[in-house]
C-alpha positions, 0 to 999 in steps of 0.5 A, a space after each residue: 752613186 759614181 758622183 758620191 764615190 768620186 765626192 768621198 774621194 775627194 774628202 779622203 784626199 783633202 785630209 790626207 793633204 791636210 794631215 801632211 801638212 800637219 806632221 812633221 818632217 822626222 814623221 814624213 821620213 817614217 813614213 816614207 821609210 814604210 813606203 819605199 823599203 828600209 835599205 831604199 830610204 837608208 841609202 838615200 839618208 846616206 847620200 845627203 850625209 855624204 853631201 853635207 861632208 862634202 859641204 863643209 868649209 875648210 875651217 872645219 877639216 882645219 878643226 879635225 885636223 887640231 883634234 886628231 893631232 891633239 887627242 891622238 898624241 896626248 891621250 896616247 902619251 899619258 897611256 905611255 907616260 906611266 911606262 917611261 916615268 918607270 924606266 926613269 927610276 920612279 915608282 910605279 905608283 908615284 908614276 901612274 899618280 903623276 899621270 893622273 894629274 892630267 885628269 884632275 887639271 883637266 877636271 878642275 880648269 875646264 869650267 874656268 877656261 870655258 868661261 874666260 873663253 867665251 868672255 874674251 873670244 880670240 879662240 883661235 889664238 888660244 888655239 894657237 896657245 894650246 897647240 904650241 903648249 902641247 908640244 912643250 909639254 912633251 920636249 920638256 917631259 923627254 928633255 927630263 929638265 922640268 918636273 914630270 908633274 908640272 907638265 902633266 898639270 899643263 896637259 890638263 890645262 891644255 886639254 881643257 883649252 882645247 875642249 873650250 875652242 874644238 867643238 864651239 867653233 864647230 858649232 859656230 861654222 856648220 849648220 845645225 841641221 848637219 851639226 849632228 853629221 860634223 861633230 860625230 865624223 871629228 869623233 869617228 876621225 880622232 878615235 881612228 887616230 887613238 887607235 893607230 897611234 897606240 898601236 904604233 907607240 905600242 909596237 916601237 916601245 916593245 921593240 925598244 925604240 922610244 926615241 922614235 916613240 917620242 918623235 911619232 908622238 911629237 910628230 902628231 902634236 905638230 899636227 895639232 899645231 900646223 892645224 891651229 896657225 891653218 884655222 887662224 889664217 881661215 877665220 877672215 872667211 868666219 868669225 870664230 873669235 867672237 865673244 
């Protein structure tokens, strides 16, 4: 009677051995969550997370840094732009389609920009291209020279560059396990950036301060820039011009 216990001991252990075999790794990690406790195995999930943002290369900070300068100021500035068009003299209507510009630029290049970069590759040269352009964009916005509508059209056109080059790269230098991990802290980073700099241009224009509005904003777009010339000097390490 033992040794027919011990016998059918041995067969349950052997499927249950064969049974982990066969699950896959998101099951294993269920049933490891009802096994040692919900908090216990969350922070465990937490650490290899923090792990693998310690992890990425440099090439990939150089990316956050183009997106939270890129899309911190130019979102901010078209929320704004609206505002400074009305204290110009333009109507509040004409001013708002004007803003809106962008949107629709954006909407009608992206796919044809997309294109053209994934046949010719050099994205960090357009990413050069699309930093500097960025920047005019706002001199020639404040300097009153060129035609509001013009610039907002090339922030679409901008925008659209920079939507082919940020998160493809990023596809290219990280790992697909950790892709998930990458391209949710670039989005958690520049959205903390959205937020503080409306907050900040919000706070200069109630005080009447738009010159320093337009610095801060400027400031930003540097940033975007400063990234751009970093990620072209980095991309000996990755090949991220290939077509």
């Amino acid at each position: 009677m033992k040794k027919y216990a011990e016998m059918k001991k041995e067969s349950i252990e052997m499927k249950v051995e064969e049974r982990d075999e066969q699950l896959k790794p998101s099951d294993l990690e269920l049933r490891d969550v009802s096994e040692r406790g919900f908090f216990q195995s969350s922070k465990r999930k937490v650490v290899e997370v923090l792990k693998s943002y310690a992890s990425f290369p440099a090439a990939y900070w150089f990316l956050t840094l183009i997106a939270f300068g890129f899309i911190s100021s130019l979102y901010t500035f078209t929320s704004f732009g609206g505002t400074m068009l009305v204290q110009r003299g333009f109507e509040y209507s004409e001013s708002m389609f004007l803003v809106g510009l962008t949107g629709v630029s954006n909407a009608v290049s992206t796919p044809f920009v997309s294109l053209m970069v994934g046949l010719v590759g050099k994205r960090t040269w357009f990413g050069i291209l699309a930093g500097i352009s960025t920047v005019v964009c706002y001199l020639a916005f404040w300097s009153g020279v060129v035609y509001p509508g013009i610039i907002f059209v090339a922030l679409g056109l901008t925008q659209s560059l920079m939507d082919a080059i940020l998160f493809p790269c990023v596809s290219i230098i990280i790992d697909k396990k950790v892709l998930s991990y990458s391209t949710s802290l670039i989005i958690f980073l520049y959205s903390i950036g959205l937020f503080g700099m409306g907050r900040i241009i919000g706070l200069l224009g109630s005080e009447g301060l738009w010159v320093v509005a337009q610095l801060t904003l400027l400031g930003a777009g540097f940033l975007c820039v400063i990234g751009t010339f970093a990620l072209r000097i980095n991309r000996l390490r990755v090949d991220l011009d290939k077509k």
